[in-house]
C-alpha positions in Angstrom: 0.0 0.0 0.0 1.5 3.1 -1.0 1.2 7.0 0.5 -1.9 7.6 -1.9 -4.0 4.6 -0.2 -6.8 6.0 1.6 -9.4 4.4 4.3 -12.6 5.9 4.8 -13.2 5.8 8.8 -15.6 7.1 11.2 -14.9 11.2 12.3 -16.6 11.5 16.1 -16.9 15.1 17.5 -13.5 15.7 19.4 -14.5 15.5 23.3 -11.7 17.6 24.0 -12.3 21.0 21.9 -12.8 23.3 24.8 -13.4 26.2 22.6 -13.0 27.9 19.4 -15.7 28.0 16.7 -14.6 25.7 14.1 -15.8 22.2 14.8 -13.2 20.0 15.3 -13.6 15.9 14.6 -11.4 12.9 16.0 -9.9 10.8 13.2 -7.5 8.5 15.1 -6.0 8.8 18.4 -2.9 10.9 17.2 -4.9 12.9 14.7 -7.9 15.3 14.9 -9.1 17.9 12.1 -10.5 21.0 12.1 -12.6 22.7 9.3 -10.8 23.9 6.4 -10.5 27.8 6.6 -8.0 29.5 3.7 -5.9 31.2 5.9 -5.3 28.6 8.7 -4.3 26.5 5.8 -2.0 28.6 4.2 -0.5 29.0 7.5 0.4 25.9 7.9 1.5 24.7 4.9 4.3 27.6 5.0 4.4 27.7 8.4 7.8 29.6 9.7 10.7 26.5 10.8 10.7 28.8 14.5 7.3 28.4 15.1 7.2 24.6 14.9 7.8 24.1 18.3 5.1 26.3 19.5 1.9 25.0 16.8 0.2 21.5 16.3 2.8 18.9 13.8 0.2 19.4 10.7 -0.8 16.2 8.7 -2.5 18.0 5.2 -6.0 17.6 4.7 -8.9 15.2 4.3 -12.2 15.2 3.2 -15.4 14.4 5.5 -18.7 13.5 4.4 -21.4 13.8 6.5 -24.7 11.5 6.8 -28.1 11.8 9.1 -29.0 8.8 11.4 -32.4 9.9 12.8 -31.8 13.3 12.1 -27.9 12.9 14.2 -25.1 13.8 11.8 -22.6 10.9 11.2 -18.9 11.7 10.2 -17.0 9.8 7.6 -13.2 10.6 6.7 -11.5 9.6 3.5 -7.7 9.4 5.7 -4.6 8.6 4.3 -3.5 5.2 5.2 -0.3 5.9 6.4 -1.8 8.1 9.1 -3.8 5.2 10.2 -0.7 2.5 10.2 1.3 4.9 12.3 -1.0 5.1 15.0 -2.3 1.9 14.9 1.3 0.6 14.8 1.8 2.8 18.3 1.2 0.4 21.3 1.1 3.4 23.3 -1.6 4.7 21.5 -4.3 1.8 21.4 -3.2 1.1 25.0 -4.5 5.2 26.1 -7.0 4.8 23.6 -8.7 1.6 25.2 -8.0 3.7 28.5 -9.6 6.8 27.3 -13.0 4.4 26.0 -13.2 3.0 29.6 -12.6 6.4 31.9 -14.6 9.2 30.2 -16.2 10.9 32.6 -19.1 13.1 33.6 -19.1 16.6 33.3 -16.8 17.3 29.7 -19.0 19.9 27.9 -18.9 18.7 24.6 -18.3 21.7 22.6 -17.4 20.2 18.9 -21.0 18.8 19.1 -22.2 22.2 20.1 -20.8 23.5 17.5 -22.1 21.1 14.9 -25.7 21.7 16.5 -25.1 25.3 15.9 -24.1 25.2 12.3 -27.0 22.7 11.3 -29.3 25.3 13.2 -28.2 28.1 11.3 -27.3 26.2 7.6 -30.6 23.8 7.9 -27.9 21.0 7.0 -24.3 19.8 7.4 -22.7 19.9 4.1 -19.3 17.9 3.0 -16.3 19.7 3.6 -12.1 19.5 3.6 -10.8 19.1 7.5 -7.4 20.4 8.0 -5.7 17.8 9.9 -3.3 18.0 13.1 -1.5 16.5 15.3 -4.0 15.7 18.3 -2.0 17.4 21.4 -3.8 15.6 24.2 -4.0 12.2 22.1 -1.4 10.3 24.4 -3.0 11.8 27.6 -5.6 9.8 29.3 -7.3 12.3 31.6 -6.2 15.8 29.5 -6.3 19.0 31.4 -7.0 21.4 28.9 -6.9 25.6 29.4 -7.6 28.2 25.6 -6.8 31.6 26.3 -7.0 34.3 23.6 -4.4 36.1 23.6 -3.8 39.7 23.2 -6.2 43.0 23.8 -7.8 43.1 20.2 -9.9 40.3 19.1 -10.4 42.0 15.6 -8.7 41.8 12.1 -8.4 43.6 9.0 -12.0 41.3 8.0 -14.0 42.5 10.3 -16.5 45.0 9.9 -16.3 48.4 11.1 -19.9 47.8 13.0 -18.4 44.6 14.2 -15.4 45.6 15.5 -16.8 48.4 17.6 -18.9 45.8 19.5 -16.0 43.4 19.7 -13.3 46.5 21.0 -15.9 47.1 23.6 -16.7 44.1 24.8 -12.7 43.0 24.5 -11.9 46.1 26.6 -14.6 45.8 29.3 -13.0 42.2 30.0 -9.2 40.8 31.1 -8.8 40.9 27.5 -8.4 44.3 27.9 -7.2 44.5 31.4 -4.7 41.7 31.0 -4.3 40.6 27.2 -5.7 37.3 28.0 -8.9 36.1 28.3 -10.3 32.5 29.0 -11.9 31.0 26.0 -12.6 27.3 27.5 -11.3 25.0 30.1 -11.5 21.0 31.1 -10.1 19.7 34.2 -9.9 16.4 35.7 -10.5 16.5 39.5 -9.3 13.4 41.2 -11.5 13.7 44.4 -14.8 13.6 42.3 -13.5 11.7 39.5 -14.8 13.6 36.6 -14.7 16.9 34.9 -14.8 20.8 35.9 -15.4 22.4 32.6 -15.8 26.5 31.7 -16.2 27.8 28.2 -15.8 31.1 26.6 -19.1 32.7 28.2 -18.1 32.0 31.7 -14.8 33.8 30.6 -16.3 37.1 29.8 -17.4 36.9 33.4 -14.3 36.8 34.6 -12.3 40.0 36.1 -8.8 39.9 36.8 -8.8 38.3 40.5 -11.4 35.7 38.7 -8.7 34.9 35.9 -5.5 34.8 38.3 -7.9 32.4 41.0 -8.5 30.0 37.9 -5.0 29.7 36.5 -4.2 28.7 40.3 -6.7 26.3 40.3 -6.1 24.8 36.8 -2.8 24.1 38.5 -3.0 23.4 42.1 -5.6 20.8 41.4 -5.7 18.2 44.3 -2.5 17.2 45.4 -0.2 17.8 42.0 3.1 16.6 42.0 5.7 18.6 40.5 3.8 21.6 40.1 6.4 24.1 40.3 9.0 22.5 37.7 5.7 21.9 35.6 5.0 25.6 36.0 8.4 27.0 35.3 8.4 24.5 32.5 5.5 26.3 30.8 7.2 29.6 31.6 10.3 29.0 30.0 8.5 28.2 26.8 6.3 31.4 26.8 9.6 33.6 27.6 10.6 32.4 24.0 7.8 32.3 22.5 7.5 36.0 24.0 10.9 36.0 22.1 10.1 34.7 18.9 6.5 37.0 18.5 8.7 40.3 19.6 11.6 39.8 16.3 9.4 37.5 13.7 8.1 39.7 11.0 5.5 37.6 8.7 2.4 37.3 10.8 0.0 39.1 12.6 -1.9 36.3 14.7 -5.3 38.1 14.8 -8.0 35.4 17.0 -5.1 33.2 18.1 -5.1 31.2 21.2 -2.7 29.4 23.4 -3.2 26.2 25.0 -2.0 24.8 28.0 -2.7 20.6 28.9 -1.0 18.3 31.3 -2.4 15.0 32.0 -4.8 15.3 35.1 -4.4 11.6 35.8 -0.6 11.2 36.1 0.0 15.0 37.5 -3.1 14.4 40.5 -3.3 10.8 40.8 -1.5 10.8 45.0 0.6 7.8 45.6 -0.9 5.9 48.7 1.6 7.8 50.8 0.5 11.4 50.2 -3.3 10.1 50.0 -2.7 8.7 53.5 -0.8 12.1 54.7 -3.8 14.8 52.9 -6.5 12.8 54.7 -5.0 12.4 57.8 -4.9 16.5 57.5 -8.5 16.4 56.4 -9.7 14.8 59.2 -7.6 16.6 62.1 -9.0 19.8 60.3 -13.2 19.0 60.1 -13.9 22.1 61.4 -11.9 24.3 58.7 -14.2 26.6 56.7 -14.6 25.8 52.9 -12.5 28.7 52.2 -9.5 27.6 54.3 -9.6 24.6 52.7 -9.5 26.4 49.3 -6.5 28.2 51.2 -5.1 25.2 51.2 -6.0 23.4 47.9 -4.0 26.4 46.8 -1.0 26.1 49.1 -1.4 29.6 50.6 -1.4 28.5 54.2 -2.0 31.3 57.1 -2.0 31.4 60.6 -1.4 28.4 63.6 -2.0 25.8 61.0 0.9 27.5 58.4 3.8 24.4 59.4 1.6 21.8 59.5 0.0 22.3 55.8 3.7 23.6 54.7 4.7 19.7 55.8 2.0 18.1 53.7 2.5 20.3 51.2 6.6 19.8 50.7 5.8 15.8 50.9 3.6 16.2 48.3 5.9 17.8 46.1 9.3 15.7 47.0 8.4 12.5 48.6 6.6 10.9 46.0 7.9 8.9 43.3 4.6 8.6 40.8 5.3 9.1 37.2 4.1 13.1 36.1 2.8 14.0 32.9 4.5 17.4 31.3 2.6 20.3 31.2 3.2 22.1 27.7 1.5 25.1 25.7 0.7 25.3 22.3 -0.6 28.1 19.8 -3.7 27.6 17.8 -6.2 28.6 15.9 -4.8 30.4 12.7 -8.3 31.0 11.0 -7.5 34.9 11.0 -3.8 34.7 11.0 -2.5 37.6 7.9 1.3 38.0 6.4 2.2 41.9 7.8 2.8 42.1 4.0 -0.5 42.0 2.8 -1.9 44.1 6.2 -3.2 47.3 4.5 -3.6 49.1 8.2 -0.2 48.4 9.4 -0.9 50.5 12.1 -3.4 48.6 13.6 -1.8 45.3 13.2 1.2 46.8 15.1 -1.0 47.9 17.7 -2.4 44.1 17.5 1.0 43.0 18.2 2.1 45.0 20.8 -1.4 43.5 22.6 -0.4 39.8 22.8 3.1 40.5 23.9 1.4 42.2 26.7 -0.9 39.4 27.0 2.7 37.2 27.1 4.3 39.0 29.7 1.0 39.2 31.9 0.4 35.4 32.1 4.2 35.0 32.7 4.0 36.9 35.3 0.7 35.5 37.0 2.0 32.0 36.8 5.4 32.9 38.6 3.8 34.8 40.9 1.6 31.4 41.7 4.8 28.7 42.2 6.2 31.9 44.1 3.4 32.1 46.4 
C-alpha cells in the first residue's frame, strides 16, 4: 500500500475542543481535524521553521462526508493510510486509547458537538467539507487538562467590519482581554477527588475579572495534590519567555483570533501515591472544622496562621516525597483561521498595535503564573 491509499473511517466530535468556533472531529487517536479555513491552511503549509515548536505537527487535509441517522449527523473521513498504520502501529496509543474508551467521565462539555448543532441550526444541513488535519495534542493523555486563552487585547482583524469591531473592541476592553491581554476561551479539568470533569467555556470567561482569571489559573494548577507543580509551571514559563521571544523579532504574521493552549495529564499530575493520600487525609480529618475557604487556602497552598507548618509539611511531601510518574505540562498556539502575512496588512498601524497586545498578554500570564509557584 503506497502513501496515496486512503481508508474511509468514522470522524466522532473531538470531546476535547474546549473552545473555538470551528468544529473539530477525532480521526485517530494521534490525529484530529478541524474545518478547512483558507488562511489557517496557508498558514500551515508555510508555516515559519521557528514556530514549529510552538503549533500543532500538521498532517494535510482530508475530506469528510457527512450523513443523518435519525436526524444525528454521522462523520466519515476519506484518511490517508499511512496516518492510520502509524497510530495503529503505536502500542502506546491503542493502549491510552482503550484507556480513554473505559474512563470518560461526567461533566466534559462537549463543545465540537455544540458546534455542529449550531451550524446545522443556522445552515438547515451539514454539508461535506475538507478538515485540515493536526496533530492531536492531548491524544497520548488519558485524563487531558486542557486551558484556551485568547491572547492579546484586540480580538479584531483587518476582516472584520467596522460595526463589528466596535462591539467586539468594547466588549474585549470591558474584560481581562483588555485589562490583562488574556482572556479565558474554554477550560476541562480532571479533578481526582470527584472523579470527573470541571469544565468553563468562553461565556463563563467574559465573566471573569482579573482576580477571577488569576484564581483560575491557580486552580487549573494546584488541582488536588499535583506533584511537580512548580517544575511543571516553570516549565510552561520558559516556553512562553521564547515564545514571547520569537513574537517580539518575527516579521511575517500578525496572529489576529489566536489562542494558546496549555494541557497536562490530570491523571498522572493528580493521581497521589498511597503515601500522600494517607498524609492529605490524615490532615482532612484533624481539620473537620476548617471553613470551605480555608480549605480552598489550602488546595492552593497559601497556608495562614497556627496551622501554616503543618500544611507547609503536607504540602513539601507532596511535592518531593513521592515517586509517581508526572505527565508534562506544555502550551501550544492555535487557531490560525485569522492569522494575515504583515505584507498583505493594509492598516499596518493597527496590526502593530495588535502585536504590541499579545506580547502584553505574554508578559502578563508570565508573570501570574510565577507569581503562583512563588506564592
Amino acid at each position: 500500500m503506497g502513501k496515496d491509499d486512503t481508508e474511509v473511517v468514522t470522524a466522532r466530535p473531538f470531546i476535547h475542543q474546549v473552545g473555538g468556533r470551528a468544529v473539530m472531529l477525532e480521526i485517530s487517536p494521534g490525529t484530529i481535524c478541524k474545518l478547512y479555513n483558507d488562511r489557517e491552511f496557508q498558514f500551515y503549509e508555510n508555516i515559519p521553521e521557528y514556530l514549529k515548536e510552538f503549533t500543532p505537527h500538521y498532517k494535510g487535509l482530508v475530506s469528510v462526508k457527512c450523513n443523518y441517522d435519525d436526524a444525528t449527523p454521522t462523520f466519515r473521513a476519506e484518511v490517508p493510510g499511512y496516518i492510520l498504520r502509524n497510530s495503529r502501529g503505536d502500542p502506546s496509543c491503542q493502549h491510552e486509547s482503550r484507556a480513554k474508551l473505559k474512563e470518560v467521565k461526567t461533566g466534559l462539555a462537549n463543545w465540537s458537538m455544540l458546534c455542529i448543532k449550531r451550524d446545522i441550526k443556522s445552515r438547515g444541513v451539514w454539508s461535506d467539507h475538507d478538515y485540515i488535519m493536526l496533530e492531536n495534542l492531548v491524544g497520548s493523555l488519558r485524563m487531558p487538562c486542557i486551558l484556551d486563552l485568547k491572547i492579546g487585547t484586540k480580538q479584531t482583524g483587518d476582516d472584520t467590519s467596522e460595526e463589528d469591531k466596535k462591539l467586539r473592541e468594547h466588549r474585549s476592553a470591558n474584560s481581562t482581554s483588555g485589562t490583562l491581554g488574556i482572556r479565558l476561551s474554554g477550560m476541562h479539568m480532571y479533578q481526582m477527588e470527584s472523579d470527573n470533569y470541571l469544565s468553563h467555556n468562553k461565556h463563563y470567561g467574559w465573566t471573569l475579572d482579573e482576580a477571577g482569571l488569576r484564581q483560575v489559573l491557580r486552580q487549573f494548577f494546584y488541582n488536588c495534590c499535583i506533584t511537580n507543580v512548580r517544575r511543571e509551571v516553570t516549565r510552561i514559563i520558559s516556553k512562553l519567555h521564547r515564545l514571547h521571544s520569537i513574537l517580539s523579532t518575527q516579521d511575517l504574521h500578525y496572529f489576529f483570533g489566536s489562542s494558546l493552549l496549555l494541557f497536562y495529564d490530570g491523571y498522572k499530575n493528580n493521581r497521589p501515591c498511597d503515601g500522600q493520600l494517607n498524609d492529605a487525609n490524615a490532615f482532612s480529618a484533624a481539620n473537620t472544622d476548617q471553613s470551605a475557604e480555608d480549605l480552598n487556602e489550602y488546595s492552593s497552598c497559601d497556608q495562614k496562621g497556627d496551622r501554616r507548618e503543618e500544611r507547609s509539611c503536607v504540602k513539601e511531601h507532596c511535592r518531593t516525597e513521592c515517586s509517581c510518574e508526572t505527565g508534562k505540562a506544555d502550551i501550544r498556539l492555535i487557531d490560525f483561521g485569522r492569522t494575515v502575512l504583515k505584507s498583505d496588512m493594509k492598516e499596518r498601524s493597527y496590526g502593530v498595535e495588535f502585536e504590541e497586545g499579545v506580547l502584553f498578554g505574554l508578559a502578563n500570564l508570565i508573570n501570574i503564573l510565577q507569581s503562583i509557584i512563588d506564592s
